[in-house]
N, C-alpha and C positions, 0 to 999 in steps of 0.2 A: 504494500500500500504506500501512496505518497506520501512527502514526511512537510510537515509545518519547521521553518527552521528561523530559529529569532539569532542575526550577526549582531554581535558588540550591541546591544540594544539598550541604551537610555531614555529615561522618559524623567522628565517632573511635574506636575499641574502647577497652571500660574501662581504666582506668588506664597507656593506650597515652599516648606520649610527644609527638605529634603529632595533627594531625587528619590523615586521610587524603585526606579532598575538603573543598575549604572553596568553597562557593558555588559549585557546579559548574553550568555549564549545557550539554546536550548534547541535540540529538539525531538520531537513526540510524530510519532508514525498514526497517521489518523487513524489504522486498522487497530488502533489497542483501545480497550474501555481502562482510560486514566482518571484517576483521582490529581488536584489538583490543591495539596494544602498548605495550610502555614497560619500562622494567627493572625488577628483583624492587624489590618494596617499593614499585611505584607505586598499587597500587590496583587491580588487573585483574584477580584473583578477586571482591576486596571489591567490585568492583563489578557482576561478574557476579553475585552471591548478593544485593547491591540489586534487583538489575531482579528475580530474580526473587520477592522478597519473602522472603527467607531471613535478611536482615538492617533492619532498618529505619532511615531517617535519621534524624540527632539535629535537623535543620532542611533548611526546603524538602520537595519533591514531584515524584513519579514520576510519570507519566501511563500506564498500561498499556491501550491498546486491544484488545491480546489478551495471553490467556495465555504465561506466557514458562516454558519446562522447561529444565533444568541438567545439564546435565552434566558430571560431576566423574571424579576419579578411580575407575576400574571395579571394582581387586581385590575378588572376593568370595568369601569361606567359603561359601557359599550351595550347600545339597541340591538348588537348583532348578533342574529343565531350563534350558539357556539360550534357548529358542524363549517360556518363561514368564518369565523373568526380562525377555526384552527385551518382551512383552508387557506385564507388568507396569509397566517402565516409561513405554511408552504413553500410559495412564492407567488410571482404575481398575476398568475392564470385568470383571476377575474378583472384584471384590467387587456389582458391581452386578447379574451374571449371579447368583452365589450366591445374591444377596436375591429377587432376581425368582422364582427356582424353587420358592426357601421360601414366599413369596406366593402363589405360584398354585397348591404344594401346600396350604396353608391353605385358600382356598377363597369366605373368608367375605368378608361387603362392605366389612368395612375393610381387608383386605387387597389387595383388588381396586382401592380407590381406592388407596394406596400403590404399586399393581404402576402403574398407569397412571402415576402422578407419576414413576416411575423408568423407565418405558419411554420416556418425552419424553424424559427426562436421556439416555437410553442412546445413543436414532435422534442427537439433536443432537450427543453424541461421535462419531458413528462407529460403534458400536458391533456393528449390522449387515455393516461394510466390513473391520473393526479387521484378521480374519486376513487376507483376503485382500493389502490393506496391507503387513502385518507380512511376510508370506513374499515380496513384491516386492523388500522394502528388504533383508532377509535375503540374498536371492537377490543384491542390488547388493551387498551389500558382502563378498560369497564365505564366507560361512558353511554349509557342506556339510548336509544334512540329517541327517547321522550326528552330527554336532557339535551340532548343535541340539537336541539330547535328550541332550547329555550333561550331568552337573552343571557348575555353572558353575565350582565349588569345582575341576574338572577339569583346565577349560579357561586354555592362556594368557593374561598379561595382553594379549596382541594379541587373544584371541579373543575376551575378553571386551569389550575395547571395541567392538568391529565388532559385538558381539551388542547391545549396550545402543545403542548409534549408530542401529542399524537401528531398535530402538523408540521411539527421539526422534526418528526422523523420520518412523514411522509415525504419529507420533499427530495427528491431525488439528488445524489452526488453531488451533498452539502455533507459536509463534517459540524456537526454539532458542538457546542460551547453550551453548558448549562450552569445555571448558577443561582442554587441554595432553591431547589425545586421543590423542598419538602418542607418548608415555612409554613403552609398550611393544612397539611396531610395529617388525619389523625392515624394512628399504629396499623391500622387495615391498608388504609392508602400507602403508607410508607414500604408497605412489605410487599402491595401489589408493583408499586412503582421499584422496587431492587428486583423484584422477577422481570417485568417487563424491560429495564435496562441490561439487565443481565443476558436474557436475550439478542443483543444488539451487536455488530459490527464493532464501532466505534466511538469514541465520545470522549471528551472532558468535560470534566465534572466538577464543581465547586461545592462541597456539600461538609457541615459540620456534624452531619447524622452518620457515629460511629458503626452503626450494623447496617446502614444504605451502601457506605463504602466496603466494608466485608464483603456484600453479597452482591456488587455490583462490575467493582472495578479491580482489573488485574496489577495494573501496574498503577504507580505513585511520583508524583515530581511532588517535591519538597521545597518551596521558598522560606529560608530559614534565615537565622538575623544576617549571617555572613557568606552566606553558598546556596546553591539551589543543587538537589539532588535530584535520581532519578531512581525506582528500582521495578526488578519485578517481584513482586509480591502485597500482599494482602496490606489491609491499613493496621490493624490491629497491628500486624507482625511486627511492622516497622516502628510504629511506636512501643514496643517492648523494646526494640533495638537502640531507637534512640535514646531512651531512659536510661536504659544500662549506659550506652553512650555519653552523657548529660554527664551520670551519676558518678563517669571514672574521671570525666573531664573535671568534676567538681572537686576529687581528691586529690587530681595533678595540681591544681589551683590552689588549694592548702598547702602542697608538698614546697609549691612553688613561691608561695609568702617565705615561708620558713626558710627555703635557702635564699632568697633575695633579705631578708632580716640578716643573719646570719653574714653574708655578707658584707653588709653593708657596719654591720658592728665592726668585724674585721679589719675594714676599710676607713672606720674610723677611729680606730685602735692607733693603727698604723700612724695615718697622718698625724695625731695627735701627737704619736713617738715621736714624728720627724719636726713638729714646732718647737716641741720640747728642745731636741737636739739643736736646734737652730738658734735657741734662745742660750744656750751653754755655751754659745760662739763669745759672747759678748761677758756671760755671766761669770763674778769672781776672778776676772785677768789683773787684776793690782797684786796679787801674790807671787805670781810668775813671772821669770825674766820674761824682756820683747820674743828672744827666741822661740820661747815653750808657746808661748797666746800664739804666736805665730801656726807653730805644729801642731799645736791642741784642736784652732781653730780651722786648718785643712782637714785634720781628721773627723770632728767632730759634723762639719759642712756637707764631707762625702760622705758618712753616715748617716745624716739628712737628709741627704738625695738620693741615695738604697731606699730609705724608710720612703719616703714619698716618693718614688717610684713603684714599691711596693705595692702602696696605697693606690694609685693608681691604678694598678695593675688585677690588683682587688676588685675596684669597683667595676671595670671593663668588663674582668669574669662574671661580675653578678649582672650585668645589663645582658652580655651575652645570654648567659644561663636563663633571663629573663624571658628574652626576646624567643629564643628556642622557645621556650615552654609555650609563649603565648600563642603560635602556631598551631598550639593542640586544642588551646580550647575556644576555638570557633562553637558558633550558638548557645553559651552561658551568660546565661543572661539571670540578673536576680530577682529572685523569688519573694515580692512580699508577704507576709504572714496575713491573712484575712479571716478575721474573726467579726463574729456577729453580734451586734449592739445586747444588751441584757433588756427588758422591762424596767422601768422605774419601781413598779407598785406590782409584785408577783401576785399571782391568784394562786387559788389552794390548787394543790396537785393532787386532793385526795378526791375529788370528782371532777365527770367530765366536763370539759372547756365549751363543747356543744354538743346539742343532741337534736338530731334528727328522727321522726316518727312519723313513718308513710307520705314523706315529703314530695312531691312533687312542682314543677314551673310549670304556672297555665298562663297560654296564648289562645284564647279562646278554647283551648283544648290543654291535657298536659302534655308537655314537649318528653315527657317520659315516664315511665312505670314508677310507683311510689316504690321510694327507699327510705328504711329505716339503718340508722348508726348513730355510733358516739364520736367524740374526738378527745381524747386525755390527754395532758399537758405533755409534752416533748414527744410524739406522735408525728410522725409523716405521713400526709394523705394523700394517694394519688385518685384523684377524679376521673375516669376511663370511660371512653365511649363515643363511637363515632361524631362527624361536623355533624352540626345540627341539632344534638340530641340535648343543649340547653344547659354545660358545661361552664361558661361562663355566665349564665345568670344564675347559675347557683351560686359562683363565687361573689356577684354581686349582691346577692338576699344573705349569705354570711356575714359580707362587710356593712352591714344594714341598710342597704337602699332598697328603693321600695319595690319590691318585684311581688307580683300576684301569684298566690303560692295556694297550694291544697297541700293538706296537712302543717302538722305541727314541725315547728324550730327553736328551739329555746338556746339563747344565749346570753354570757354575763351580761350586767347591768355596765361594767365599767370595763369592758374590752375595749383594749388598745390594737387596731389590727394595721397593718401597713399593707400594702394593696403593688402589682407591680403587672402590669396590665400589658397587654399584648403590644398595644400601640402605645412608646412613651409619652408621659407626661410632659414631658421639658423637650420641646423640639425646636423651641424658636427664642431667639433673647440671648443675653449672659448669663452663664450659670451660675455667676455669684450673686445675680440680683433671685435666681430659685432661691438657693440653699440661706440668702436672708430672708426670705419670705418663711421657707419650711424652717426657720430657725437650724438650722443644720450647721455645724461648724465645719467651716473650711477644712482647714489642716487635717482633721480628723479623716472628711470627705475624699480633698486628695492621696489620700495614704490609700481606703478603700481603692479605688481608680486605678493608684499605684498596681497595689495586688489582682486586680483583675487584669491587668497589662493594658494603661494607659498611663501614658504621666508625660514630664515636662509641658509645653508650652502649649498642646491639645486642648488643653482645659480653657485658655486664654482664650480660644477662637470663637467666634458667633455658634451656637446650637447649630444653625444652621448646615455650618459647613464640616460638620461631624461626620461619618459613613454611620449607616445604618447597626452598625455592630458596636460603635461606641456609643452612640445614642442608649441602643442597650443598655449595654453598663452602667451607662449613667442612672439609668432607669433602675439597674439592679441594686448597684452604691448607695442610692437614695435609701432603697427600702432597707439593704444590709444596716444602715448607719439611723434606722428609726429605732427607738425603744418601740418593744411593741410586746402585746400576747400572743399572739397569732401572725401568720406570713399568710399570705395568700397570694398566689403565685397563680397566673394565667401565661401558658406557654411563656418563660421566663429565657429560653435558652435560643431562641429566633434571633439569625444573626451572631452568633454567639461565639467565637473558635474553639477547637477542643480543649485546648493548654485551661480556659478560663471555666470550664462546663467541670473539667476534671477537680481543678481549685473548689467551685463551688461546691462541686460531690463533699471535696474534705472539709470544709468548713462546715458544713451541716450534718456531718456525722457524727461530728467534734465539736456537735452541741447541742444544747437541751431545748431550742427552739421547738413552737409547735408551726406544721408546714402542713396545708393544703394546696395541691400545686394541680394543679392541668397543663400536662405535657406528653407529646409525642415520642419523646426519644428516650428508644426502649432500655439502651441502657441505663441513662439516669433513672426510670423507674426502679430499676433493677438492684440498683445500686440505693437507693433511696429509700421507699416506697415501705414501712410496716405496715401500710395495708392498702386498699382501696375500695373504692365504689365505685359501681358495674353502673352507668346509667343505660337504659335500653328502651331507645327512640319510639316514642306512637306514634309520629307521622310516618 
C-alpha cells in the first residue's frame, strides 16, 4: 500500500508559544489500522488536519499518494437526512449528479462536452457504486433505516458519528484520518464501532478509548515530549513498555543527581585546595630569606595550578557524565501528585449518602424502568446504559435540579455536591476572573492543572483558545479543587489523554471521595466502579 510520508516537517499556529512539530519525519503505510497517540497538547489533531491538507506546514513536505478524508467531531444542527449527510461526506457525488442532469437537460454541444469531463470524474469516484457502498457500511455500523432519514439535527451524538463513519468509509480510495470518534458512544456503540474498525483496511486513529485501540489498531506512532515512535503492536503493550521505560529512565535520573553532586563537591574540594595554595604565595614570607618566598612561592603557585586544573578537570567529567546521561532520559517529564479536595462539614458515614426507590425520569413517559439503590459514603457509582436512556438527568435530579421524577429520592439536607458536566462550564473569558467568582484559589488550582499535564503560561490564555482536552481539565480541576460530599461526574474523560485518565484512576482510588460518574470507557469502569446501575431505556 502507498505510504503518507511527512520530510523535516515544522508547523506553529500564529502567535502560539511553541512550535508544534519541529523537523518531523514520519511515515505510516495507509494499508495499516494505526493508533495515533501522545497526551493533549502533543500535536495529534494538528497533525491529522496536516495530512489532510486542512493546515499547511511552515517548513518541509507531505507526500500524499492518495486522498486523505477527516474526520472530526460529528454534532450537527443539520435538516439533512443522515443517509445524505453521510453520503455527502463521501464525496461530492451530489453536486456532480446535480451538474450532470442540468447538462444533459441543456442539450447543446458544450454542455455535452462538460457532461463527459464530469462523467470520467464521477465513474473514477465511485460514483456508479457510491449507494450501494454507503448502505453496506450503514448497515456495518447498525444504523437502522428509520434512523437514516431522520435529521441529523435529530439524531444522537453516537448516531451521528456511526452515520458520518459509514461515509468515510464508503468513499472510495480515501485513506481515513479519525479523530476521538467515541466522545459520544455509550459501551454498546464503542464495542460495535472497535469490530467494525477492526474490520477495515486502513486508518488512523486518534482515540483516548484504551480497549477501542486494543481491539482496533495494529500498529502505534507515539508523539512523545522529545521523539515520535513507531511500533507494531497493541496499545496496551506499549504502554507497559513504556512505563517500564519511564520507570528505569526515572532511576538513571537519581543515579545521575548523585554522580553530578558528587562531582561537583569534588570539584569544589579541589578549587578551594588551589585558592588556599594561592593564598600561601603571599602568606607568612617576613620569616624567610628573598631566596626561600622566592622557591616557596614557584612551588606553592604550581601546586595551584595541579589543584585547579584538577578542579577543572573535575567538573568537565561531571558535565560530560551529565550530558551522556541526559540522552537516556528522553520523555520524563514530572509527575504532579493530584489529590482531591476533603469536604469542609463531613456527613455520617454510618448511613447512606442517597437512596433511590423505584426511581424513574419522566418525559411524558419514563425515559427508563424504575430503579431502586443506595449510595454510602466513599462509594463509586457507575451509571450504565445506552444514549438516551436518561443518564444525565439522573445526575441532574441528584445535584437537585428540578427534573420530573416517579418514585422516590431522598437526599441530605446539607449536601455539598460538585457537578462536572459533559460540556465545560468555563469556555469563554479569563480563568482567573472563574476561579474569583467560584472562590477557588489560584495556586492551589494551578498545581491541580499542573498534575493533570497543563501548566506554564496555558493558563494565561483566553478560554477561548484552549483545545478541547484542556478545557476538560479545566472542567475537571475545578471540580477536583471543590470541597464537596458527593462528585458527580457526567462523561468526565471526553477529550481527555490516557497519561491524565490513568492519574485520575489513582487519585480516586487513593481516596475516600463518594463518585457517581457516567462514563463510557470500559476500562475506567473497571478500574473504578464498586458498583452500578443498569438503567434500561422505555423508548
Amino acid at each position: 500500500m502507498p505510504n503518507l510520508i511527512c520530510r523535516n516537517l515544522s508547523f506553529a499556529y500564529p502567535g502560539g508559544e511553541r512550535e508544534v512539530f519541529t523537523h518531523l519525519n514520519l511515515i505510516i503505510d495507509t494499508g495499516w489500522r494505526t493508533a495515533l497517540v501522545g497526551g493533549n497538547g502533543r500535536g495529534k489533531t494538528t497533525l491529522l488536519k496536516l495530512l489532510a491538507g486542512r493546515l499547511a506546514p511552515d517548513t518541509g513536505e507531505i507526500e500524499r499518494p492518495v486522498s486523505c478524508m477527516l474526520f472530526s467531531e460529528p454534532v450537527s444542527v443539520s435538516a439533512m437526512a443522515a443517509r445524505q449527510a453521510a453520503r455527502q461526506m463521501a464525496g461530492p457525488f451530489d453536486r456532480l449528479e446535480t451538474e450532470i442532469e442540468q447538462l444533459l437537460a441543456r442539450g447543446d454541444e458544450p454542455a455535452l462536452a462538460r457532461y463527459g469531463a464530469l462523467e470520467v470524474e464521477y465513474r473514477a469516484l465511485g460514483g456508479y457504486e457510491i449507494d450501494a457502498r454507503l448502505d453496506r457500511e450503514l448497515d456495518a455500523v447498525g444504523l437502522s433505516d428509520r434512523d437514516r432519514l431522520r435529521p441529523m439535527i435529530s439524531l444522537s451524538g453516537g448516531e451521528q458519528t456511526r452515520s458520518l463513519l459509514a461515509g468515510l468509509f464508503a468513499a472510495p480510495a480515501a485513506f481515513p484520518l479519525i479523530d476521538e470518534p467515541t466522545n459520544h458512544l455509550d459501551l454498546a456503540g464503542r464495542q460495535q464501532l472497535a469490530e467494525y474498525l477492526n474490520a477495515k483496511t486502513g486508518f488512523l486513529i486518534v482515540s483516548h478509548d484504551r480497549a477501542l485501540l486494543d481491539a482496533a489498531a495494529e500498529h502505534l506512532v507515539a508523539l512523545n515530549q522529545d521523539s515520535v515512535e513507531h511500533h507494531r503492536l497493541r496499545y496496551s503493550d506499549w504502554r507497559e513498555s513504556m512505563a517500564a521505560r519511564l520507570a528505569a529512565q526515572a532511576r538513571a535520573n537519581e543515579h545521575l543527581k548523585k554522580d553530578i553532586r558528587r562531582l561537583e563537591i569534588a570539584a569544589e574540594a579541589r578549587r578551594a585546595g588551589a585558592l588556599a595554595r594561592e593564598a600561601d604565595k603571599t602568606a607568612g614570607g617576613h620569616r624567610r630569606l628573598p631566596s626561600e618566598r622566592v622557591s616557596d612561592r614557584g612551588f606553592v603557585g604550581a601546586q595551584a595550578a595541579r589543584q585547579m586544573k584538577r578542579a577543572l578537570a573535575a567538573e568537565q567529567r561531571a558535565e560530560r557524565r551529565a550530558a551522556d546521561r541526559r540522552e537516556t532520559l528522553k520523555d520524563v517529564e514530572k509527575v504532579y501528585e493530584l489529590k482531591l479536595a476533603e469536604p469542609h462539614t463531613p456527613l455520617s458515614r454510618d448511613r447512606p449518602l442517597i437512596r433511590a426507590t423505584k426511581l424513574s425520569v419522566v418525559r411524558e413517559t419514563p425515559l427508563f424502568a424504575p430503579v431502586s439503590f443506595d449510595v454510602r459514603p466513599g462509594e463509586r457509582v457507575a451509571i450504565l446504559g445506552p444514549n438516551g436512556a436518561g443518564k444525565t438527568s439522573l445526575l441532574d435530579a441528584m445535584a437537585g435540579r428540578d427534573v420530573p421524577l416517579a418514585g422516590e429520592l431522598e437526599l441530605p439536607k446539607r449536601l455539598q455536591v460538585s457537578r462536572v458536566c459533559q460540556q465545560p462550564r468555563w469556555r469563554r473569558g479569563r480563568l482567573r476572573a472563574h476561579l474569583d467568582d467560584a472562590h477557588l484559589d489560584e495556586g492551589a488550582f494551578r498545581q491541580i492543572m499542573a498534575a493533570l499535564g497543563v501548566r506554564g503560561t496555558v493558563l494565561d490564555q483566553p478560554l477561548e483558545q484552549l483545545s478541547q482536552g484542556q478545557l476538560k481539565k479545566v472542567e475537571l480541576a475545578r471540580s477536583i479543587g471543590e470541597s464537596a460530599h458527593l462528585l458527580l461526574w457526567d462523561e468526565p474523560l471526553n477529550y481527555v489523554d490516557v497519561d491524565t485518565r490513568e492519574r485520575i484512576e489513582e487519585a480516586l482510588v487513593a481516596s475516600t471521595a463518594t463518585l457517581i460518574f457516567v462514563e463510557h470507557d470500559a476500562r475506567f469502569i473497571e478500574r473504578l466502579a464498586t458498583k452500578s446501575v443498569m438503567l434500561e431505556r422505555m423508548r
